[in-house]
C-alpha positions as CSV (number, residue, x, y, z in Angstrom):
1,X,0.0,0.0,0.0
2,X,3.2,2.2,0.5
3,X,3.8,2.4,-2.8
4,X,0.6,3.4,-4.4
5,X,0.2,4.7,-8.4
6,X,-2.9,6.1,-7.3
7,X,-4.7,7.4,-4.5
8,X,-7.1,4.7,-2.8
9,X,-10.8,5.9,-2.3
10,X,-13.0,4.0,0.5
11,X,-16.7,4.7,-0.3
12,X,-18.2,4.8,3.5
13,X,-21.3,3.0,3.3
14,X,-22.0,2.7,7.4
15,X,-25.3,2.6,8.1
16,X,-26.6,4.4,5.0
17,X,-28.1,1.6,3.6
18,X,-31.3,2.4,6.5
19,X,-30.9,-1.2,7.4
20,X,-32.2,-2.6,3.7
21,X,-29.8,-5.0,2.6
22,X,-30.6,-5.1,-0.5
23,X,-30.1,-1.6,-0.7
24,X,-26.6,-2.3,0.7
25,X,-26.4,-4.0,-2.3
26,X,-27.2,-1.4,-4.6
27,X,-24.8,1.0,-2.8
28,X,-21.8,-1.7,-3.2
29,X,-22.9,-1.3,-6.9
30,X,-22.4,2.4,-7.1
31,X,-20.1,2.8,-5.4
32,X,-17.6,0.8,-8.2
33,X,-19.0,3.0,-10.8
34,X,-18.6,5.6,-9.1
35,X,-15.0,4.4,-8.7
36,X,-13.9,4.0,-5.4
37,X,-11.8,1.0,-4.7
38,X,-13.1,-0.3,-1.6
39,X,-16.9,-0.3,-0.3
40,X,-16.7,-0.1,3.5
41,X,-19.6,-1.1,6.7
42,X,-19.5,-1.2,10.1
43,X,-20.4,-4.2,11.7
44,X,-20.9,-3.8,16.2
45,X,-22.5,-0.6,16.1
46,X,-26.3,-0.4,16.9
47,X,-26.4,-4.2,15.5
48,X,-28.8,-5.7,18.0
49,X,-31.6,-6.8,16.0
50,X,-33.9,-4.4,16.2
51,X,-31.7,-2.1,15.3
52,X,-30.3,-0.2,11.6
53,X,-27.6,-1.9,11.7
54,X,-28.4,-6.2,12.7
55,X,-25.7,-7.6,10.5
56,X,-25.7,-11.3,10.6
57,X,-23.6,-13.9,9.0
58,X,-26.3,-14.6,6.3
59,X,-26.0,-10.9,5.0
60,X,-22.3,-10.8,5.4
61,X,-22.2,-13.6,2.9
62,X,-24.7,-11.6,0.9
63,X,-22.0,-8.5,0.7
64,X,-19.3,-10.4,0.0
65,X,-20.9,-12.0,-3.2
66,X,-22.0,-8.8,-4.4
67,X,-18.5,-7.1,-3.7
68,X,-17.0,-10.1,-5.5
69,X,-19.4,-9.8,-8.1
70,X,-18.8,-5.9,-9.4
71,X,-15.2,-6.6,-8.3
72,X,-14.5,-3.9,-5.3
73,X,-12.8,-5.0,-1.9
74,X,-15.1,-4.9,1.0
75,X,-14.2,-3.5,4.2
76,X,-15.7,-3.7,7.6
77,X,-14.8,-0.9,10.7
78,X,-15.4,-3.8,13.6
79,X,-16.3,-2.0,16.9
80,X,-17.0,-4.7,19.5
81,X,-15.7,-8.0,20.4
82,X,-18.4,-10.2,19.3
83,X,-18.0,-8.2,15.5
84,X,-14.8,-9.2,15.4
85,X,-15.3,-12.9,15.8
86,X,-18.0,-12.6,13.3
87,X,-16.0,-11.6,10.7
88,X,-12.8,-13.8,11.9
89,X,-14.9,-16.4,9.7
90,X,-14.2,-14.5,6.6
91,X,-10.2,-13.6,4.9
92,X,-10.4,-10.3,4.7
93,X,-7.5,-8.6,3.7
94,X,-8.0,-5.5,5.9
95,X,-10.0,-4.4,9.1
96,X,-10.8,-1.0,9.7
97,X,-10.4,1.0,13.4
98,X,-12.7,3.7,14.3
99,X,-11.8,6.5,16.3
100,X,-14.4,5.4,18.8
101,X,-12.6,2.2,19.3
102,X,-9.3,3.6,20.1
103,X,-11.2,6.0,23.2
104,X,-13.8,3.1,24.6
105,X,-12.3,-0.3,23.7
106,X,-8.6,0.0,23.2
107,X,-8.4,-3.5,24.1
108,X,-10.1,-4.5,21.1
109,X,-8.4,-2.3,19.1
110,X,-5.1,-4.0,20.8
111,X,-6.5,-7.6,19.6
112,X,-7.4,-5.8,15.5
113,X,-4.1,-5.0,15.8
114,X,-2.7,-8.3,16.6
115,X,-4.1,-10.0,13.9
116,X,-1.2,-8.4,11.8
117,X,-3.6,-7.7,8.5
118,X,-3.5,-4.1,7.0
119,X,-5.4,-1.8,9.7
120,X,-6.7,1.1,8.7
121,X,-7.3,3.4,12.0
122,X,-8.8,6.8,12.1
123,X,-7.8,9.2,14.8
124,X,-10.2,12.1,15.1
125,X,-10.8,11.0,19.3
126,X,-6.9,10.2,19.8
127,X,-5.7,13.1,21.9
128,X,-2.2,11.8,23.5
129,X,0.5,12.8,21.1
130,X,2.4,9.4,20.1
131,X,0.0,7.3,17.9
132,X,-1.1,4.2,19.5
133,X,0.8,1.9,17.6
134,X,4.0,1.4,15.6
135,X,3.3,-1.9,13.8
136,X,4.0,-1.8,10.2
137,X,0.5,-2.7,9.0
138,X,-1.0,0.3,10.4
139,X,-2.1,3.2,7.9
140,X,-3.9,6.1,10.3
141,X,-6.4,8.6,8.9
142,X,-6.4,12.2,10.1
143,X,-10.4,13.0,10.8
144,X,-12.2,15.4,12.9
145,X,-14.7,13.0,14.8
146,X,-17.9,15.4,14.1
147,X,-20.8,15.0,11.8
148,X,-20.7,17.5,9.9
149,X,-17.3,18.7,10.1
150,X,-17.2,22.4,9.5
151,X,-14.4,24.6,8.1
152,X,-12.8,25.6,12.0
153,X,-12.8,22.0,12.6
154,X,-10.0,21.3,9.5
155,X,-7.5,24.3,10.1
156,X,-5.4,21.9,11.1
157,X,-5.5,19.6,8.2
158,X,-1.9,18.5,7.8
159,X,-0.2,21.0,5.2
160,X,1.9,18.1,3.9
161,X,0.8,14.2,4.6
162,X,4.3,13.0,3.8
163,X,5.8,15.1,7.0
164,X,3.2,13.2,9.5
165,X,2.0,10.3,10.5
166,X,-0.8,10.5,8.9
167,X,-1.1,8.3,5.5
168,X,-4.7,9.5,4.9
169,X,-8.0,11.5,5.5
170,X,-11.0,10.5,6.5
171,X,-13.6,13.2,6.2
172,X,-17.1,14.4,7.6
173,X,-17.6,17.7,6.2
174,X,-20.1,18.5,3.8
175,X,-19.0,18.2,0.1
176,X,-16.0,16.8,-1.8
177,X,-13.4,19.8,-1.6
178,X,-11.6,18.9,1.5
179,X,-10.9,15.5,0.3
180,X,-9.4,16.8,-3.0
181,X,-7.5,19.1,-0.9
182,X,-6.0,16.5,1.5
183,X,-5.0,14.9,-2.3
184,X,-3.2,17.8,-3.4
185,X,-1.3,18.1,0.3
186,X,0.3,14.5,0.3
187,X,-2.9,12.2,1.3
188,X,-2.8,8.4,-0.4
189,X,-6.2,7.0,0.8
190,X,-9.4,9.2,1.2
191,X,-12.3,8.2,3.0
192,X,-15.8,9.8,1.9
193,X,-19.5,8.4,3.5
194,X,-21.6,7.5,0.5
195,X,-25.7,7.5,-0.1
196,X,-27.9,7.6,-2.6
197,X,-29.9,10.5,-1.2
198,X,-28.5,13.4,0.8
199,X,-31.8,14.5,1.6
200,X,-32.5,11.1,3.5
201,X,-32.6,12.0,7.1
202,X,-33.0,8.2,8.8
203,X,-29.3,9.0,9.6
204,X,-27.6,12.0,10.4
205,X,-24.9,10.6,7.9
206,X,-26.8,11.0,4.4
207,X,-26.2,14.3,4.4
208,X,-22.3,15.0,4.9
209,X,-21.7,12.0,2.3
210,X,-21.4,11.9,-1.5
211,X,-23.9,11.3,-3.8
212,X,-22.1,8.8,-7.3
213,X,-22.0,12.2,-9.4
214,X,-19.8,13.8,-6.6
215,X,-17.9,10.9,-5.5
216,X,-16.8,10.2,-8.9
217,X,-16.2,13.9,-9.6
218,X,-13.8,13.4,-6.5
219,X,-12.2,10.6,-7.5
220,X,-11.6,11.4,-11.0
221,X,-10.3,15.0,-10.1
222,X,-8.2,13.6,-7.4
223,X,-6.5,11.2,-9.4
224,X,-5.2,13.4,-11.8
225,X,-4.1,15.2,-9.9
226,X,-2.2,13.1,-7.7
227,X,-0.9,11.6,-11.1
228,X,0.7,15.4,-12.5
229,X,2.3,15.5,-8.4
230,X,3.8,12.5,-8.9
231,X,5.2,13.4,-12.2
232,X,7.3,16.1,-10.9
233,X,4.4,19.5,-11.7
């Protein structure tokens, strides 16, 4: 991942699919034609069964054929014990921390860790100043852990990735600038939440995500020009 020829975009599905799987579906869909390279979901986060977000083994096997299918990686952000032994079942090639795991469950993030797959791990609620950990495998996200993010929140949006820690961005705010700017200022992976409808308001998080027109704006903007930095311009 070190060595990318391109950035790599995360389409953050979370809990926009309203707890329809088949609209999970749909959204795995768009979100390869819209061209992001992995589709991600969070799986221990208001998951009892009543809830938006009751994932169960059946409909995990349901998202990977579909992933497998239009040919995008899927991605889960596990947030409890009992998520993570869920998806232990399953070889995926990357797990994904939340900022929220780091501050309640560090243990757990300990144990993601330990599995020694490629972590991502986003540190908008990390506020002791070494990172948490120092294994190879790790890639952390700069964020700002509020939904939306506005413009005093980001001031402090790294003026050059390559001079931090931070390997990417994971963003909240409303629209696709900031993302294009963390591009331009050294970011290699870009996380953006993803819907269909920004005007859906089951979840706070329709509306600071990107529609496919805007995500694929983003991505195709982004790319180039991460392409004409990396050719010397």
């Amino acid at each position: 991942m070190q060595k990318l020829k391109k950035p790599l975009f995360v389409a953050e599905v979370g809990m926009n699919y309203n707890g329809n799987i088949d609209l999970a579906c749909e959204l795995i869909k768009q979100a390869k034609l819209s061209g992001a390279d992995i589709v991600k979901f969070q799986l221990g986060w208001r998951d009892k069964p009543d809830e938006i977000n009751y994932i169960t083994d059946e409909k995990i096997r349901k998202l990977i054929k579909w992933a497998k299918y239009y040919e995008i990686e899927l991605l889960f952000s596990v947030l409890t014990l009992n998520a993570l032994k869920l998806i232990s079942k399953y070889n995926f090639p990357k797990y994904k921390i939340a900022s929220r795991t780091l501050k309640e469950n560090f243990d757990l993030a300990k144990k993601i860790v330990n599995r020694k797959k490629t972590t991502i791990i986003s540190l908008g609620m990390w506020d002791k100043k070494n990172v948490p950990f120092k294994n190879k495998n790790i890639f952390y996200m700069w964020c700002k852990s509020k939904y939306p993010t506005e413009i005093e929140d980001i001031k402090k949006l790294p003026k050059n990735f390559n001079k931090t820690v931070y390997y990417g961005y994971s963003d909240h705010t409303i629209g696709i600038e900031t993302c294009i700017l963390a591009i331009c200022r050294g970011a290699k992976i870009i996380e953006k939440h993803f819907t269909l409808d920004k005007s859906d308001n089951t979840i706070r998080d329709h509306l600071l995500s990107a529609t496919p027109t805007e995500f694929r704006n983003m991505v195709d903007i982004s790319r180039d020009i991460y392409k004409k930095i990396n050719s010397g311009v």
